[in-house]
C-alpha positions as CSV (number, residue, x, y, z in Angstrom):
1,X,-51.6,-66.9,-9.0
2,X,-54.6,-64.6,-7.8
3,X,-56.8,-62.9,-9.9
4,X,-58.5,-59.7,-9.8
5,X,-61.9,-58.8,-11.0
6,X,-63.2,-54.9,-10.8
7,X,-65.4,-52.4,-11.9
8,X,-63.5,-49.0,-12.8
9,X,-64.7,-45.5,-13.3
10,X,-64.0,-44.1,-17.2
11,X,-62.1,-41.2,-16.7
12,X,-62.0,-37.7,-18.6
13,X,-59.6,-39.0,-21.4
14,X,-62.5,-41.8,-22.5
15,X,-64.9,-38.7,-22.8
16,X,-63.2,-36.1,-25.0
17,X,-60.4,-38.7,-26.9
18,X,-61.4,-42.7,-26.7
19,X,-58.9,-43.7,-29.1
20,X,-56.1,-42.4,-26.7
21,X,-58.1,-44.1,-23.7
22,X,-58.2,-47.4,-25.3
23,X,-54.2,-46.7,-26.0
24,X,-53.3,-46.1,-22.6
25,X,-55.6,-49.1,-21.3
26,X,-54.0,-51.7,-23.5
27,X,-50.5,-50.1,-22.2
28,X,-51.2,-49.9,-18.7
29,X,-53.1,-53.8,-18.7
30,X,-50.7,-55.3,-21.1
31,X,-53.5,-55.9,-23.7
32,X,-51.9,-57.0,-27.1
33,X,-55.3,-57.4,-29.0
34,X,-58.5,-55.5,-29.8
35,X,-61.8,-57.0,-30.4
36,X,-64.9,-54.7,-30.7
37,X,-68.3,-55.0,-31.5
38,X,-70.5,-52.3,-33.3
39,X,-73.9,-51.7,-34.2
40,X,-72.8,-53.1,-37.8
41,X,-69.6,-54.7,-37.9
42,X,-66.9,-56.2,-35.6
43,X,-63.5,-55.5,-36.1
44,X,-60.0,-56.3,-34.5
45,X,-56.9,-54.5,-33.3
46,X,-53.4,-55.3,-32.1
47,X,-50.7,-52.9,-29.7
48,X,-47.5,-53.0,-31.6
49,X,-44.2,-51.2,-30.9
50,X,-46.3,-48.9,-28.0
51,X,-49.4,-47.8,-30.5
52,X,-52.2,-49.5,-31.7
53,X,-52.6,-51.0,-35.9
54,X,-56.1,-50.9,-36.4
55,X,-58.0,-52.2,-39.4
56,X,-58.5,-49.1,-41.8
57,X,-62.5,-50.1,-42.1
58,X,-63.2,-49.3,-38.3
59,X,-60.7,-46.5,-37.3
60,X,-63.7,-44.2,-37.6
61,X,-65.0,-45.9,-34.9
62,X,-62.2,-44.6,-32.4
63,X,-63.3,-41.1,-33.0
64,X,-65.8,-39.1,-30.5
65,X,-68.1,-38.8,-32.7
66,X,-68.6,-42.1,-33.5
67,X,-67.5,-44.2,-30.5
68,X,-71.0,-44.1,-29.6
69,X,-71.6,-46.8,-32.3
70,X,-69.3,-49.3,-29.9
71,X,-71.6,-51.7,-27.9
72,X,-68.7,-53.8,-26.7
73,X,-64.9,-53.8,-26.9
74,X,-62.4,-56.4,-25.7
75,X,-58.5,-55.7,-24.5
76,X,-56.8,-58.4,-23.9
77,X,-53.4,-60.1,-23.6
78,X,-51.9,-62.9,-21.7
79,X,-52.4,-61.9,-17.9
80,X,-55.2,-59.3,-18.2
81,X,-58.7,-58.4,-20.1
82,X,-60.2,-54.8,-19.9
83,X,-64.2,-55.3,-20.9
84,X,-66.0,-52.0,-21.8
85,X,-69.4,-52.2,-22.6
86,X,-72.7,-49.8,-23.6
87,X,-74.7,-49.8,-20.5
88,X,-77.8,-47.4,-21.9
89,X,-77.7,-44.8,-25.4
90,X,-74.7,-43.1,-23.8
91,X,-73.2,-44.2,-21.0
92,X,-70.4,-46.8,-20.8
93,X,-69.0,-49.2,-17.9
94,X,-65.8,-51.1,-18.0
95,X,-64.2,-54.0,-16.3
96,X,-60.9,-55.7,-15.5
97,X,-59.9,-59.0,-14.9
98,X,-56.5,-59.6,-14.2
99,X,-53.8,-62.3,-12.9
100,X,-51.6,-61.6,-10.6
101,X,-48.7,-63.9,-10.6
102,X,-48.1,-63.6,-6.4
103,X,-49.2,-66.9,-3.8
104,X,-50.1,-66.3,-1.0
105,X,-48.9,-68.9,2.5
106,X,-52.1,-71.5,1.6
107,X,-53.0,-70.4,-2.0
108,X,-56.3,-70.2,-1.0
109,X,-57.2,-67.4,-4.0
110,X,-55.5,-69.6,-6.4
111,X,-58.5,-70.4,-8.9
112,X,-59.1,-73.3,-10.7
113,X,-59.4,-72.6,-14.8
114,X,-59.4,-74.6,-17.6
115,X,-58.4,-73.1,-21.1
116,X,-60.2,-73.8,-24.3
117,X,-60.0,-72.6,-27.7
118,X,-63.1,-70.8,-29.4
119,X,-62.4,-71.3,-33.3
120,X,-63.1,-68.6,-35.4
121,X,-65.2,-69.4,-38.8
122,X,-63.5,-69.6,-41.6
123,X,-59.9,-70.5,-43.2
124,X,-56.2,-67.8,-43.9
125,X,-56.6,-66.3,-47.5
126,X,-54.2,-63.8,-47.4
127,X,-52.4,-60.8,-45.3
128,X,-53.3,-57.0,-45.6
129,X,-50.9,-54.3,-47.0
130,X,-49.4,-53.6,-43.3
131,X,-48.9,-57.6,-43.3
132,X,-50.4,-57.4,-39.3
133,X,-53.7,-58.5,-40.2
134,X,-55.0,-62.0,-42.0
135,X,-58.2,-61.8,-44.0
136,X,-59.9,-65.2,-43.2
137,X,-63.4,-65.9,-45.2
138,X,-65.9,-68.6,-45.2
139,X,-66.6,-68.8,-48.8
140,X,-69.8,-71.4,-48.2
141,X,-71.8,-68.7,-45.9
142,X,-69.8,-65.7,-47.9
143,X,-68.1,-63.5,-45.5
144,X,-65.1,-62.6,-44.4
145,X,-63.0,-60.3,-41.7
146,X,-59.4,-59.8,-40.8
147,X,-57.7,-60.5,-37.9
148,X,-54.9,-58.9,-35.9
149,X,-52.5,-62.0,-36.4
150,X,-50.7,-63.9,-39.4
151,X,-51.8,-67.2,-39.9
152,X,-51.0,-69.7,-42.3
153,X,-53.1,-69.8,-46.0
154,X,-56.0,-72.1,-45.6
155,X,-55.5,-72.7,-41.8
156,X,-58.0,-71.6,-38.9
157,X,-57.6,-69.6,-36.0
158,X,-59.1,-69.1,-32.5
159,X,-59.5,-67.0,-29.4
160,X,-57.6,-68.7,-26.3
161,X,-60.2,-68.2,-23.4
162,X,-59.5,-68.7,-19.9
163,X,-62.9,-70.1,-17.8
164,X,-62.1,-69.8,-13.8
165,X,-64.3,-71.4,-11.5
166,X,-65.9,-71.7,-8.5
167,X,-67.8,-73.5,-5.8
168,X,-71.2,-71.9,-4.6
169,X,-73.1,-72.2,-1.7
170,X,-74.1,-75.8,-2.4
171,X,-71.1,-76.9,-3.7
172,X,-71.7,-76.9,-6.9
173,X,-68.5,-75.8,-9.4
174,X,-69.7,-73.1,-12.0
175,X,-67.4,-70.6,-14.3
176,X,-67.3,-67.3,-12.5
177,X,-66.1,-65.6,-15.2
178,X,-63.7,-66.2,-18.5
179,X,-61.6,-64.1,-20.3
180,X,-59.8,-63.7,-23.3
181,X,-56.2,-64.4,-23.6
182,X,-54.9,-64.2,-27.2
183,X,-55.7,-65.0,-30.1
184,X,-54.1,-68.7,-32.0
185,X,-53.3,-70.4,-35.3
186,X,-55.3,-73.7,-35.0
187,X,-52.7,-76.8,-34.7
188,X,-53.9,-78.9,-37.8
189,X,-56.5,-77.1,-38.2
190,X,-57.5,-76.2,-42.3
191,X,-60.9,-75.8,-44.5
């Protein structure tokens, strides 16, 4: 396996329509969840059937006009992750990272990585109307948000995150970068 990291230009279709930008990426990158970050809320998506089921709270946000509340916004799925991110009041930058299941002769740009689970707070209550999303709530700290995934009642859930590493100068092993891969009902996990 390589992997590819790159910086890409945002195109004319991000300007004047980013709801059909962020469509196409996920299509093109094979990104099966959403996961954005606004200047007051954070909210999920999923790509189903070829179109994306977005919460009805943020689908506002996908609109020109108010895109620009977006800071940061996630694509990801099980071999690639498509970072886009507010670089300044207007302007926006993406990134890909992407696995590319070819070796070469020595596999000398197959990484090391180690997986790990980042749980998400809170336990399953109960599915939305479309039956694509799971409220989960942390009734102690009360709040609550819905993710793009069904998952058991009273069980916890978690972004799968890919760390890859690698040696620097001084041979010292860091995480060059991670990425998020899907997201997973906890094994045994309730609260």
């Amino acid at each position: 396996m390589k992997v590819e990291t790159k910086n890409f230009t945002l195109d004319e279709v991000f300007h004047q329509d980013p709801a059909q930008w962020v469509q196409d990426t996920a299509r093109d990158h094979q990104c099966m969840w959403g996961f954005l970050i606004a200047d007051d809320q954070v909210g999920f998506c999923a790509f189903d059937e070829n179109r994306w089921v977005i919460q009805e709270k943020i689908k506002d946000l996908f609109s020109p006009d108010d895109f620009s509340k977006i800071q940061q916004l996630y694509l990801f799925g099980a071999s690639s992750q498509v970072f886009l991110w507010r670089e300044g009041v207007a302007n926006f930058k993406a990134s890909l990272i992407r696995e590319i299941k070819e070796l070469d002769a020595e596999n000398s740009l197959n990484p090391a990585y180690m997986d790990e689970t980042y749980y998400l707070w809170g336990s399953a209550q109960a599915k939305d109307e479309t039956g694509k999303f799971t409220r989960m709530a942390e009734k102690e700290r009360g709040f609550s948000f819905d993710i793009p995934k069904v998952i058991a009642e009273n069980r916890q859930a978690g972004f799968h995150v890919r760390h890859y590493f690698r040696e620097d100068e001084d041979g010292q092993v860091n995480i060059a970068f991670s990425r998020l891969i899907d997201i997973i009902e906890i094994e045994g996990g309730s609260r």
